[in-house]
N, CA, C and O atoms as a GROMACS GRO file, in nm:
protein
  592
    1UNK      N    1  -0.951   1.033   0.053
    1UNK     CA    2  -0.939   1.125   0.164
    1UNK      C    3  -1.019   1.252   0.134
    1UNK      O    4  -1.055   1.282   0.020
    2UNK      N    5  -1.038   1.305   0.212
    2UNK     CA    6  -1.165   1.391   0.227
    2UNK      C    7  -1.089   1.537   0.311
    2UNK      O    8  -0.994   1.523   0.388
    3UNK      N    9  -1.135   1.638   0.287
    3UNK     CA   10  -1.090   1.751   0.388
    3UNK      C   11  -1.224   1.835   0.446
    3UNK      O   12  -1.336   1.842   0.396
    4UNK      N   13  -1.182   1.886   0.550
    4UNK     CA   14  -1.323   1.911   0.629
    4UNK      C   15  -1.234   1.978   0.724
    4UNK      O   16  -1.115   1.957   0.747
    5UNK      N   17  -1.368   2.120   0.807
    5UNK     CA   18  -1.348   2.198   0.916
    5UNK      C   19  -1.292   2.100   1.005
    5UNK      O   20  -1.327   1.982   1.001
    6UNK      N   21  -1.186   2.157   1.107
    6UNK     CA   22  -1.102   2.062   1.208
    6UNK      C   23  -1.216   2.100   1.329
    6UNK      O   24  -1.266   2.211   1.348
    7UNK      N   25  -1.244   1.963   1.413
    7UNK     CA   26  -1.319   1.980   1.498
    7UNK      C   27  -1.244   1.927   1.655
    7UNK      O   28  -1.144   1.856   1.660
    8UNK      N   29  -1.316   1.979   1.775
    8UNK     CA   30  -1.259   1.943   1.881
    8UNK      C   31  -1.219   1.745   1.863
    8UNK      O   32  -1.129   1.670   1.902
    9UNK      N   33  -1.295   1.737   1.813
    9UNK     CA   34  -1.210   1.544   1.813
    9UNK      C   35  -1.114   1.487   1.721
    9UNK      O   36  -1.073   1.376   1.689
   10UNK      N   37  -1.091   1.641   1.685
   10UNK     CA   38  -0.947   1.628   1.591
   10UNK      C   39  -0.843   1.618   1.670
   10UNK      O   40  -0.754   1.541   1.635
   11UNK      N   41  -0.830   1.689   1.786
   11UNK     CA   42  -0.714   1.738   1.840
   11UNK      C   43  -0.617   1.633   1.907
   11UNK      O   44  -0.502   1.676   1.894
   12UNK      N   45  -0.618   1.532   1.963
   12UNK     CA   46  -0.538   1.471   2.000
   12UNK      C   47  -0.494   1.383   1.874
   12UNK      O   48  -0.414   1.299   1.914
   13UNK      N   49  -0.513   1.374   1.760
   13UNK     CA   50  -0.468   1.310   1.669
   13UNK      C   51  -0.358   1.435   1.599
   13UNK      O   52  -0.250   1.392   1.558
   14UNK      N   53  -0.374   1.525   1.591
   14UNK     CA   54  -0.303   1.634   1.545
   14UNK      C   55  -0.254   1.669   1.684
   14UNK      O   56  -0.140   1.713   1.670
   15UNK      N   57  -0.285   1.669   1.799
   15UNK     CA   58  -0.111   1.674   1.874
   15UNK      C   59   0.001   1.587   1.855
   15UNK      O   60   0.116   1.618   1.887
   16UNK      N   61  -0.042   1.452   1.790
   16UNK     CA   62   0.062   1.323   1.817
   16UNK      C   63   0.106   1.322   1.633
   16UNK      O   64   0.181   1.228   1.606
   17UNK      N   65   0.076   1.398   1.530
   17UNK     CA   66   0.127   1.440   1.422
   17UNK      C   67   0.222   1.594   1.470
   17UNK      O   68   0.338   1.597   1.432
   18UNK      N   69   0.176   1.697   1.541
   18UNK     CA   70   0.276   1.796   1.596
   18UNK      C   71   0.392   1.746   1.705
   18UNK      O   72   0.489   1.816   1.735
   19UNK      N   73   0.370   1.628   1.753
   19UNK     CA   74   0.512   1.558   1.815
   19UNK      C   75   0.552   1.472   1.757
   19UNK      O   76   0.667   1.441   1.789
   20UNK      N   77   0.480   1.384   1.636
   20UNK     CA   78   0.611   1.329   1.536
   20UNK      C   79   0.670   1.407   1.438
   20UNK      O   80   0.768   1.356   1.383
   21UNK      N   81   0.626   1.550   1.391
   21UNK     CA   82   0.674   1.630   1.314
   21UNK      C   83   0.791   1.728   1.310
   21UNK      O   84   0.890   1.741   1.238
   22UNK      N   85   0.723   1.808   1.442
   22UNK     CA   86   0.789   1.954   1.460
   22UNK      C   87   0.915   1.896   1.551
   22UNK      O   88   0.920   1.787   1.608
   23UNK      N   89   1.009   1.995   1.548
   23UNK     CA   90   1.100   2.027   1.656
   23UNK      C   91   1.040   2.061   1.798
   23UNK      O   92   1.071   2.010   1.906
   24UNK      N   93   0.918   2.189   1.766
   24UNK     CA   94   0.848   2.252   1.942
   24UNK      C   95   0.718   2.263   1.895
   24UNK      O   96   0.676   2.368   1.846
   25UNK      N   97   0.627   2.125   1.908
   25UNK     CA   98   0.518   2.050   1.861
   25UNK      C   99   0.414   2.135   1.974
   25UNK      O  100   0.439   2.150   2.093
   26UNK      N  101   0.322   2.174   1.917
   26UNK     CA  102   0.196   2.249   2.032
   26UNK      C  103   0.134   2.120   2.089
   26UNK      O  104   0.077   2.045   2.009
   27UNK      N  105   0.139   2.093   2.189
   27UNK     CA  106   0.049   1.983   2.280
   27UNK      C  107  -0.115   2.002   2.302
   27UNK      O  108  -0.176   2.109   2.310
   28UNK      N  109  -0.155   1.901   2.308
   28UNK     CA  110  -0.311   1.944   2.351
   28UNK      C  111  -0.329   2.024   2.395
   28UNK      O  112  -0.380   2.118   2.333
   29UNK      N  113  -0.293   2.034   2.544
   29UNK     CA  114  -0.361   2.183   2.583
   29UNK      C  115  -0.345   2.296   2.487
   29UNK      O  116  -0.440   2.364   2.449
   30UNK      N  117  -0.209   2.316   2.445
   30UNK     CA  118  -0.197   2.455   2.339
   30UNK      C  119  -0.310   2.454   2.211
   30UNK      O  120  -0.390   2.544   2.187
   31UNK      N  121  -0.300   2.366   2.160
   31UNK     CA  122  -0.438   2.312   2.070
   31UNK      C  123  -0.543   2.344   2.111
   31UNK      O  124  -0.589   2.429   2.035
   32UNK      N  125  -0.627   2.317   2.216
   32UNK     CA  126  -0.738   2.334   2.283
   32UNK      C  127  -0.752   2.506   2.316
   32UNK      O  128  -0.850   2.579   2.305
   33UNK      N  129  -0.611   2.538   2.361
   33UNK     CA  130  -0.645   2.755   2.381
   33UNK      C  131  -0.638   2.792   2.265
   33UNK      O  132  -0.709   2.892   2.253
   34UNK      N  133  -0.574   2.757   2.142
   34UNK     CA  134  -0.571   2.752   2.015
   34UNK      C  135  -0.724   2.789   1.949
   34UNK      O  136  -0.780   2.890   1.907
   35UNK      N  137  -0.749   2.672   1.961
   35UNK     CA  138  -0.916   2.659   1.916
   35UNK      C  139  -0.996   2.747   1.949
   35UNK      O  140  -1.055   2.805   1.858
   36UNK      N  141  -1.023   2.785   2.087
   36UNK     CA  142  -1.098   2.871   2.147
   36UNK      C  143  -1.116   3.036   2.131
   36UNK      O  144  -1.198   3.116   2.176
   37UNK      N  145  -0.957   3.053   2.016
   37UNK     CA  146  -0.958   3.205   1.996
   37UNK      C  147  -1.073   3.219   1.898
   37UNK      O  148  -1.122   3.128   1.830
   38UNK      N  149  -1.101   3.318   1.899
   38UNK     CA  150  -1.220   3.340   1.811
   38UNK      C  151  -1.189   3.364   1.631
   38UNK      O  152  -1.272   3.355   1.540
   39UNK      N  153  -1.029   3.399   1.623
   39UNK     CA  154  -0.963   3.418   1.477
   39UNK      C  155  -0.940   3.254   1.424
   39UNK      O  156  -0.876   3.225   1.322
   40UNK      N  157  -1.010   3.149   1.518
   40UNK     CA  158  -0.906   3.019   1.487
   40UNK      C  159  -0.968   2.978   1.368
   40UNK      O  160  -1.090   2.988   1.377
   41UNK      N  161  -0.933   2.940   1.268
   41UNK     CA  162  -0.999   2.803   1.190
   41UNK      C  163  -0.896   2.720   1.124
   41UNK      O  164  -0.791   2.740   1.061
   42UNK      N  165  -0.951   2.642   1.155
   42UNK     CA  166  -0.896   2.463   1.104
   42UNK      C  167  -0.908   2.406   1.021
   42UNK      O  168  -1.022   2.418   0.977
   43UNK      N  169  -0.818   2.309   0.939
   43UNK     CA  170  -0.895   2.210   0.849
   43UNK      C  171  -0.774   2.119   0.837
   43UNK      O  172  -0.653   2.135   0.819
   44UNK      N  173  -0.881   1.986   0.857
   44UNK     CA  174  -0.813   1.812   0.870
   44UNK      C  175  -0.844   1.765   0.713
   44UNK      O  176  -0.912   1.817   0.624
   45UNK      N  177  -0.769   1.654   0.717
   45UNK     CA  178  -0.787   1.562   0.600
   45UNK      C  179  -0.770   1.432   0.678
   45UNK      O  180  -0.679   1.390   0.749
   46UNK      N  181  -0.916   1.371   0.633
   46UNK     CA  182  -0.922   1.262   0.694
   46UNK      C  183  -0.958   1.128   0.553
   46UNK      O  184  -0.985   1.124   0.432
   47UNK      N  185  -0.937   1.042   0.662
   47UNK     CA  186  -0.982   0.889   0.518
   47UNK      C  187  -1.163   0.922   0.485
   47UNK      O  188  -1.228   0.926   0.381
   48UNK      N  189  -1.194   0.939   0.617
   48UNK     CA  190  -1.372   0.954   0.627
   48UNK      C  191  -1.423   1.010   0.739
   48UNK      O  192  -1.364   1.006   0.846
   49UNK      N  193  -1.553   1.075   0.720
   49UNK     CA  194  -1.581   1.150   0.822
   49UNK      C  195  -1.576   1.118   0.978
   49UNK      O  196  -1.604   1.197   1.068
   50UNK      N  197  -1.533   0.979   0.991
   50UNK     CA  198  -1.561   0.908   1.138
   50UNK      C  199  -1.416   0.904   1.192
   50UNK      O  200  -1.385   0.872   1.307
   51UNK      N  201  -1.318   0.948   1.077
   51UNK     CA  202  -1.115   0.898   1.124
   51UNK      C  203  -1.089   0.976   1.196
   51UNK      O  204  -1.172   1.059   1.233
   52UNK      N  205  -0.978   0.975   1.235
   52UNK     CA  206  -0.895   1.051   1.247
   52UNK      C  207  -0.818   1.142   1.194
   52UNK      O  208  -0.776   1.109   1.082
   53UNK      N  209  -0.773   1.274   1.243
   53UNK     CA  210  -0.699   1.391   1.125
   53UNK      C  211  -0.584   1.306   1.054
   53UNK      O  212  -0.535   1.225   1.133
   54UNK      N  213  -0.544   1.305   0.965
   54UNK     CA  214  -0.434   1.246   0.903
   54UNK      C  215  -0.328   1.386   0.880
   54UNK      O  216  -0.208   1.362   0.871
   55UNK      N  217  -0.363   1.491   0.873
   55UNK     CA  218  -0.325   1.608   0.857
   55UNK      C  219  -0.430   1.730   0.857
   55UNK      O  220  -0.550   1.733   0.833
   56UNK      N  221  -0.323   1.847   0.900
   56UNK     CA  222  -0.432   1.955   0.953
   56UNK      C  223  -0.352   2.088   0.897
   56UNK      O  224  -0.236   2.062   0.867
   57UNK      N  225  -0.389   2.209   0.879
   57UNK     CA  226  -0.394   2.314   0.872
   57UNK      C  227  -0.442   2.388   0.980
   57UNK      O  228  -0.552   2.367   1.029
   58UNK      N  229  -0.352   2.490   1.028
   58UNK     CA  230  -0.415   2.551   1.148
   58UNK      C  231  -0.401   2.714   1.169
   58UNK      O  232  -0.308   2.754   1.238
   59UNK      N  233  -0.493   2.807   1.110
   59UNK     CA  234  -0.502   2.945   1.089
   59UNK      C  235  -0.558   3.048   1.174
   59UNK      O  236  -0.681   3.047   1.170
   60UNK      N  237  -0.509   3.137   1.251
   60UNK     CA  238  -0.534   3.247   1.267
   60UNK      C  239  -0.570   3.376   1.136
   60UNK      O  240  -0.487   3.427   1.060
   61UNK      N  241  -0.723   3.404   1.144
   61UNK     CA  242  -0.793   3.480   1.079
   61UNK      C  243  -0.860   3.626   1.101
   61UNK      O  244  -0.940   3.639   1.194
   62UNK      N  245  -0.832   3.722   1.030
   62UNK     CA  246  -0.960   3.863   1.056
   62UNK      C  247  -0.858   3.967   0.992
   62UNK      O  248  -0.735   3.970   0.991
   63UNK      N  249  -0.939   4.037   0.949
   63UNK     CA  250  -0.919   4.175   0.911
   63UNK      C  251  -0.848   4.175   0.758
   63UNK      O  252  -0.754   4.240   0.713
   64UNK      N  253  -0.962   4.044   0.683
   64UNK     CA  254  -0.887   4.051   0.562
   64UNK      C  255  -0.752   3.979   0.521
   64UNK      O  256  -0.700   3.965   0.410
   65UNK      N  257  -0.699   3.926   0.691
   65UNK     CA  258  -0.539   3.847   0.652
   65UNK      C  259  -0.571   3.770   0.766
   65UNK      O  260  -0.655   3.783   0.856
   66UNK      N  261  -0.461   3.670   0.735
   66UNK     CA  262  -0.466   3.545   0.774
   66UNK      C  263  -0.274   3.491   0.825
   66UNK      O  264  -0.174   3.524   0.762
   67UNK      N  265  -0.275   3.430   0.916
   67UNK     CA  266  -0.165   3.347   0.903
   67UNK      C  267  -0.183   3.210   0.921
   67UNK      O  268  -0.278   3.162   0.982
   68UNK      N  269  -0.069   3.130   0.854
   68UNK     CA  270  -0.082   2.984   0.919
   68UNK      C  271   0.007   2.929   1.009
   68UNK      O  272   0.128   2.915   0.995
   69UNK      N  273  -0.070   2.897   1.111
   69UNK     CA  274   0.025   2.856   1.245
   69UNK      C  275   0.066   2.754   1.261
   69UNK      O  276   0.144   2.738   1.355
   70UNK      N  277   0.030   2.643   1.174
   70UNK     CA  278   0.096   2.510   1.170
   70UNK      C  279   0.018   2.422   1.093
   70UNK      O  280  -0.104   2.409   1.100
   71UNK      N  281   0.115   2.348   0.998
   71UNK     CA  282   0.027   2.240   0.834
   71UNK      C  283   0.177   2.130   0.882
   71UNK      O  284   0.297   2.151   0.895
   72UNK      N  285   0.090   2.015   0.897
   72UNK     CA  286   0.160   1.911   0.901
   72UNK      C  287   0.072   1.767   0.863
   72UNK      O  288  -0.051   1.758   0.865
   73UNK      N  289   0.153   1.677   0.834
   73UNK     CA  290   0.064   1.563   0.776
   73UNK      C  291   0.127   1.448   0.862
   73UNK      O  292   0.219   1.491   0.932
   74UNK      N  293   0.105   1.326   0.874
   74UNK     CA  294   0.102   1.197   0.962
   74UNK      C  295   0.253   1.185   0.890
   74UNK      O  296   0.275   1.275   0.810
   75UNK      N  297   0.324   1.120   0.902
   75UNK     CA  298   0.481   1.045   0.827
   75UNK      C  299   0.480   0.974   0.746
   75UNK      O  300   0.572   0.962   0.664
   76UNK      N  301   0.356   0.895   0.746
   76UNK     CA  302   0.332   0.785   0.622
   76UNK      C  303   0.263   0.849   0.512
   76UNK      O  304   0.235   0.769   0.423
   77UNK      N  305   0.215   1.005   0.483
   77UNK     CA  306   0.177   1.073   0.416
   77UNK      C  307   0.230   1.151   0.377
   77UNK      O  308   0.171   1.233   0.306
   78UNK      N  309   0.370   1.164   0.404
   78UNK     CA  310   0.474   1.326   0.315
   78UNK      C  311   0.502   1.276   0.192
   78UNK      O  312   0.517   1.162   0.146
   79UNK      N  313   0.507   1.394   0.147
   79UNK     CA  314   0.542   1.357  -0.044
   79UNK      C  315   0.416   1.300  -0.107
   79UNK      O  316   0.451   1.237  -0.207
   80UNK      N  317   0.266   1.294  -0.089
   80UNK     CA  318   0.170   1.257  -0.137
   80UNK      C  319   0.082   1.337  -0.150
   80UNK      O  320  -0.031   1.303  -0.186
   81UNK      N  321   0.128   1.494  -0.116
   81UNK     CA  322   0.012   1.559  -0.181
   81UNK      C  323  -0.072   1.625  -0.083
   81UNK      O  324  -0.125   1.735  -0.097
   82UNK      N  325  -0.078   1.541   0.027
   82UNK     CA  326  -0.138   1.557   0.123
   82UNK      C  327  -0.143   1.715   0.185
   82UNK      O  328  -0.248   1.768   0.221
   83UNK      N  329  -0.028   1.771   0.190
   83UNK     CA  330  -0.022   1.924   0.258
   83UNK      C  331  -0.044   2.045   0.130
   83UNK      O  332  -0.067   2.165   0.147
   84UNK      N  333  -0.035   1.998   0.045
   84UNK     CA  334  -0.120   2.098  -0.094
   84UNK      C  335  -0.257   2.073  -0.102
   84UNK      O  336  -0.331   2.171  -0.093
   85UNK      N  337  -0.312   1.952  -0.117
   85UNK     CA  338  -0.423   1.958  -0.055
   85UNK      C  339  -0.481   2.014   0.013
   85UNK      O  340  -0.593   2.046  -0.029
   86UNK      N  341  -0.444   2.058   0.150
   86UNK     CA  342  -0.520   2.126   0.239
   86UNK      C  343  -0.503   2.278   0.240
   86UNK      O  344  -0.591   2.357   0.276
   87UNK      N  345  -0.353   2.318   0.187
   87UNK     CA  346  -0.328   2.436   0.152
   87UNK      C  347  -0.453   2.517   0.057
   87UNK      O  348  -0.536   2.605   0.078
   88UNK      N  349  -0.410   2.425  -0.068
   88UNK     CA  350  -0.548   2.489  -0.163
   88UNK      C  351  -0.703   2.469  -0.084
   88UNK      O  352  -0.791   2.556  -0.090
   89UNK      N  353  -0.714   2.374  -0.028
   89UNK     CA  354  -0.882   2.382   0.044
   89UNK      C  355  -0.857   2.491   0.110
   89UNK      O  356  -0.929   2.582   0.068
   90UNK      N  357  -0.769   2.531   0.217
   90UNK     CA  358  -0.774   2.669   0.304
   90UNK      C  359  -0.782   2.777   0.206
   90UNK      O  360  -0.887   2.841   0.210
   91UNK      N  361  -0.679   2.820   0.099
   91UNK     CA  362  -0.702   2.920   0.039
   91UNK      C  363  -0.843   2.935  -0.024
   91UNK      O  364  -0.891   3.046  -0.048
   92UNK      N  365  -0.884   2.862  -0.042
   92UNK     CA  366  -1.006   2.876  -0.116
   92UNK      C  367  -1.104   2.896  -0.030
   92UNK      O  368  -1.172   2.999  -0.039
   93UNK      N  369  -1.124   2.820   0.048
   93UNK     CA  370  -1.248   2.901   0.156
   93UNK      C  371  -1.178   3.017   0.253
   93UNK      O  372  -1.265   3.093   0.293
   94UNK      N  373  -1.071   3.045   0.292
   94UNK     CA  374  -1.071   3.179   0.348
   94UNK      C  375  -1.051   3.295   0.228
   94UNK      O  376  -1.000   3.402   0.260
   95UNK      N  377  -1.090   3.271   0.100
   95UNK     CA  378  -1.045   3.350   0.026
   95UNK      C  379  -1.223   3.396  -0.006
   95UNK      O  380  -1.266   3.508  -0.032
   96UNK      N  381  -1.279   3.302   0.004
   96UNK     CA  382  -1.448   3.301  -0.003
   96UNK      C  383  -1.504   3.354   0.107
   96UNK      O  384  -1.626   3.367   0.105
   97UNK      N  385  -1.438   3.391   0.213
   97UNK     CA  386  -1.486   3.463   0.316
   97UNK      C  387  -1.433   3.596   0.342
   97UNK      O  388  -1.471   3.653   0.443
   98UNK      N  389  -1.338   3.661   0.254
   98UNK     CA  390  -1.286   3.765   0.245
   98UNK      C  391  -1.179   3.765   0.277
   98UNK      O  392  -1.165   3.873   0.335
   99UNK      N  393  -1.070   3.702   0.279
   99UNK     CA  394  -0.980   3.679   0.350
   99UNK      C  395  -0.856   3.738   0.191
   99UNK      O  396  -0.863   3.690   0.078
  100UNK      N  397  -0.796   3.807   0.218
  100UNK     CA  398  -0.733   3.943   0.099
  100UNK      C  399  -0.577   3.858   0.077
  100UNK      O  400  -0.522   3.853  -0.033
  101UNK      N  401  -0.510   3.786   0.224
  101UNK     CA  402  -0.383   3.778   0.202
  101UNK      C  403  -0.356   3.678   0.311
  101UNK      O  404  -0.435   3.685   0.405
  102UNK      N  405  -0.256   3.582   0.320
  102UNK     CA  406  -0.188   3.482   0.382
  102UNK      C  407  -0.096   3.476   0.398
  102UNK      O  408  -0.025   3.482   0.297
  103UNK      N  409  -0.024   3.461   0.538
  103UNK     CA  410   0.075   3.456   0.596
  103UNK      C  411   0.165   3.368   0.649
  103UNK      O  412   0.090   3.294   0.712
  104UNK      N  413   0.279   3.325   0.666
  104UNK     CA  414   0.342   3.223   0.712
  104UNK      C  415   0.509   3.197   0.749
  104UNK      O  416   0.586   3.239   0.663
  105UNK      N  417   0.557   3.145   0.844
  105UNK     CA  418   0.666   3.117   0.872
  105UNK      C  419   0.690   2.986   0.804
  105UNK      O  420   0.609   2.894   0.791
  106UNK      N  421   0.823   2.992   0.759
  106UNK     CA  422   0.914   2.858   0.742
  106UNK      C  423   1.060   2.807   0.747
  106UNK      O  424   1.148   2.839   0.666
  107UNK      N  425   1.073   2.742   0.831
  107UNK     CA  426   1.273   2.744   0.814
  107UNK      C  427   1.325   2.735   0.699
  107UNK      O  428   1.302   2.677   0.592
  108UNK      N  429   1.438   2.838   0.766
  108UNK     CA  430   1.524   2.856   0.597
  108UNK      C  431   1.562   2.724   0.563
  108UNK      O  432   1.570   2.719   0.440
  109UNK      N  433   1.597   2.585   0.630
  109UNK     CA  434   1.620   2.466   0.603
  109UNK      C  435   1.549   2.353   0.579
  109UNK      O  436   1.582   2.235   0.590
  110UNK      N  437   1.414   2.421   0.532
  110UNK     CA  438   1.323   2.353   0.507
  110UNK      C  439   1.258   2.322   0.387
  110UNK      O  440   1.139   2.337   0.358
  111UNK      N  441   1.356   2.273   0.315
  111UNK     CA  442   1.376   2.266   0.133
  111UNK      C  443   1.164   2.206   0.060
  111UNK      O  444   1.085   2.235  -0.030
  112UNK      N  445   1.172   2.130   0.156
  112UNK     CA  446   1.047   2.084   0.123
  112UNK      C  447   0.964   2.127   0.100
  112UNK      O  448   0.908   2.107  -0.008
  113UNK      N  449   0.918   2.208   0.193
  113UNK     CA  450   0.803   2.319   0.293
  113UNK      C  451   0.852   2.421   0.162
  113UNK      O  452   0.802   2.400   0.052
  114UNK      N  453   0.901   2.477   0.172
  114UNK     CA  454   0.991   2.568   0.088
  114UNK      C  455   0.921   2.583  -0.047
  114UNK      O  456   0.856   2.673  -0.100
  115UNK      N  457   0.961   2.452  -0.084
  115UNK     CA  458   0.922   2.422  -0.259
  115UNK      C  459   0.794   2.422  -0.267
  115UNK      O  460   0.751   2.459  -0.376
  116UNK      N  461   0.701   2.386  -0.174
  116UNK     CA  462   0.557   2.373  -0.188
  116UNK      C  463   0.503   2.490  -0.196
  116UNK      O  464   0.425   2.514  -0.289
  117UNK      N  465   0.541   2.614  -0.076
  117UNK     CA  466   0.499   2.738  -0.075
  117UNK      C  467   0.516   2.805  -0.203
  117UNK      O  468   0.423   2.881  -0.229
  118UNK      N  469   0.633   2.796  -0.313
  118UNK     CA  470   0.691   2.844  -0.400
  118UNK      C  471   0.584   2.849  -0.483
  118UNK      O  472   0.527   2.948  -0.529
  119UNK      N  473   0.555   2.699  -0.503
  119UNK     CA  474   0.464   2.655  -0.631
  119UNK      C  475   0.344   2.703  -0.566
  119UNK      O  476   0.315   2.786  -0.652
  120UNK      N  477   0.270   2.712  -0.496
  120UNK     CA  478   0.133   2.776  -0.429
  120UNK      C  479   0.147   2.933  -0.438
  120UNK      O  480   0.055   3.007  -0.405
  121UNK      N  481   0.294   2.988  -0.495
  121UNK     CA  482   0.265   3.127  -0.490
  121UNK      C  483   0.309   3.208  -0.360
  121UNK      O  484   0.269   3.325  -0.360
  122UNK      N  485   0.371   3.176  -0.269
  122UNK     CA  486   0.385   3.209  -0.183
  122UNK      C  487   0.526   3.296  -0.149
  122UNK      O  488   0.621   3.230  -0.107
  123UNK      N  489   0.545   3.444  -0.165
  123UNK     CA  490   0.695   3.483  -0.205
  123UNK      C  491   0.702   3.488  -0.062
  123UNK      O  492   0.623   3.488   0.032
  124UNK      N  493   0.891   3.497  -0.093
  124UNK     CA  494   0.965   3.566   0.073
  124UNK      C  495   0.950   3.747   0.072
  124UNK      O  496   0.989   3.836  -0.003
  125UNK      N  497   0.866   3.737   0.208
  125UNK     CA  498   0.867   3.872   0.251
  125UNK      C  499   0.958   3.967   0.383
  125UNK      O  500   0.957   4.089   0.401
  126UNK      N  501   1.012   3.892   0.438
  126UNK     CA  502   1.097   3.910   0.559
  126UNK      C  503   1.203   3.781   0.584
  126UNK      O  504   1.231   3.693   0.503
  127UNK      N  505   1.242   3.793   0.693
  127UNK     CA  506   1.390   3.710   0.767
  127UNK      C  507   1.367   3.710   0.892
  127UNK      O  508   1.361   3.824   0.937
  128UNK      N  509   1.347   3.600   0.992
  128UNK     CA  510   1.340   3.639   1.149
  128UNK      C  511   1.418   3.575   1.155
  128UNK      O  512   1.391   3.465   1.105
  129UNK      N  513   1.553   3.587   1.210
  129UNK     CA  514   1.664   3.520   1.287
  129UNK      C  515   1.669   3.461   1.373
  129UNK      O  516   1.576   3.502   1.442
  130UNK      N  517   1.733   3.363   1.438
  130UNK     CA  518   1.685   3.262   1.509
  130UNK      C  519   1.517   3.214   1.572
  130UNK      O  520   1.493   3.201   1.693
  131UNK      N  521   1.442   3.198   1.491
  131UNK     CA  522   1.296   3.191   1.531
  131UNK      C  523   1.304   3.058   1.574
  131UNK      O  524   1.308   3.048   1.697
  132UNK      N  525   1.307   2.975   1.523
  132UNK     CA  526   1.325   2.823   1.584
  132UNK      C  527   1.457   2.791   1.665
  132UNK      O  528   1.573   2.833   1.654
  133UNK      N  529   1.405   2.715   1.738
  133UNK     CA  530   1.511   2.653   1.826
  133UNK      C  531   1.471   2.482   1.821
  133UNK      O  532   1.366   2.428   1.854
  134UNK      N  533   1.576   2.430   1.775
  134UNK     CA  534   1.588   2.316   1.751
  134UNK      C  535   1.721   2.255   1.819
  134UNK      O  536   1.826   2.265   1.756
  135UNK      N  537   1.720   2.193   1.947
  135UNK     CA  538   1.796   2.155   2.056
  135UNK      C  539   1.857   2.278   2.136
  135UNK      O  540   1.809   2.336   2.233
  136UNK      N  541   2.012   2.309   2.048
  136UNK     CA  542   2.046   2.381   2.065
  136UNK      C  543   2.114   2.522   1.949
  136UNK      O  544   2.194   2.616   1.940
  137UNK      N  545   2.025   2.457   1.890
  137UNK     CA  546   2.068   2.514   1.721
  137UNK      C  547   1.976   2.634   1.723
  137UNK      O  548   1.874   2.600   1.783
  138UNK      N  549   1.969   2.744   1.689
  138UNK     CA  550   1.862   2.828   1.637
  138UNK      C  551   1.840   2.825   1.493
  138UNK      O  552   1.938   2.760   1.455
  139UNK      N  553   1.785   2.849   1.406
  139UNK     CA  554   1.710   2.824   1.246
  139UNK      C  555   1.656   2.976   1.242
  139UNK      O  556   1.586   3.024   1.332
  140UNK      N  557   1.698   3.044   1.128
  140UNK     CA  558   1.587   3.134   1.085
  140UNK      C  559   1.479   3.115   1.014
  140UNK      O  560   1.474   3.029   0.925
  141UNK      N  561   1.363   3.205   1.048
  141UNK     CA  562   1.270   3.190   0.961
  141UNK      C  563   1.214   3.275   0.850
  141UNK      O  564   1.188   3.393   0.872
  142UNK      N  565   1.197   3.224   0.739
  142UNK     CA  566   1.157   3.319   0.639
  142UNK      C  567   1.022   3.302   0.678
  142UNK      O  568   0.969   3.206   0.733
  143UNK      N  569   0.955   3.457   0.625
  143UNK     CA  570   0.842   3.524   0.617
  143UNK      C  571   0.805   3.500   0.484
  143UNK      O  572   0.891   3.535   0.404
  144UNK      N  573   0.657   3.429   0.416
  144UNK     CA  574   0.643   3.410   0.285
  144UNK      C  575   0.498   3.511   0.323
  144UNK      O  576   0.461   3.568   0.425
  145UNK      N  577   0.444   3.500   0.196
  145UNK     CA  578   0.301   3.599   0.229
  145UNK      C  579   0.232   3.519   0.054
  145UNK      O  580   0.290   3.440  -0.022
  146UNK      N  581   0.108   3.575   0.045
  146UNK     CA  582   0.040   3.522  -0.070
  146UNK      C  583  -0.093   3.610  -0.068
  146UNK      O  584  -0.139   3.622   0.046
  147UNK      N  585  -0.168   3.676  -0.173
  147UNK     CA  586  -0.254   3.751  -0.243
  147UNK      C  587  -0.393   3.634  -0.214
  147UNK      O  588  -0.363   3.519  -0.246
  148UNK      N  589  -0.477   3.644  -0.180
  148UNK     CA  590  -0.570   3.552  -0.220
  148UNK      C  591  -0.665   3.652  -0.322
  148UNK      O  592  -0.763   3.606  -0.380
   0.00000   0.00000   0.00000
């Protein structure tokens, strides 16, 4: 597997990984206004340059900081590495473009997500209270941040 800039013929493969993943999955269209901001950049991991995204990273960028708006991988790919992978490819090229610091939400019940950010360096910087809504449940979200 290979990682590479996310391109417009990524996107419907990474909407149908953001609706087997998330709780409130961004749909194509949101993807597509997504793309078009001018802070956007992307990055897929694919088998080969001709596949499909198998997983994506998806960042809002400028002014030296960065957040990430959504890292998810296919289902037959969790626990393989797959979303550190792309983590370290992002840090490393937005860190090569000046990019000072990284940002990110994660549910507090999200032991997984959690542990990965940990080991990548990623401390808790805040608490947003009910940020997710998951049916009828709300989830808080921790605020992590990271130095590039």
């Amino acid at each position: 597997m290979i990682t590479v800039a996310l391109e417009s013929r990524h996107l419907e493969a990474i909407a149908a990984i953001e609706a087997a993943q998330l709780p409130n999955p961004l749909n194509l269209r949101n993807l597509q206004e997504l793309v078009s901001r001018p802070a956007f950049r992307g990055f897929v991991i694919v088998p080969d340059l001709s596949a499909d995204a198998m997983g994506y990273l998806l960042v809002l960028a400028g002014g030296g900081s960065a957040d990430i708006v959504s890292v998810a991988v296919a289902p037959e790919l969790l626990r393989r590495g797959v979303a550190t992978r792309l983590l370290l490819f992002a840090l490393a090229d937005l860190a090569s473009e000046g990019v000072e610091e990284i940002s990110l939400e994660v549910a507090v019940d999200n032991a997984p997500a959690r542990a990965l950010y940990e080991r990548l360096e990623f401390r808790e910087v805040g608490r947003r209270p009910g940020y997710y809504r998951r049916d009828r449940e709300l989830v808080d979200a921790l605020v992590m941040r990271r130095a590039l």
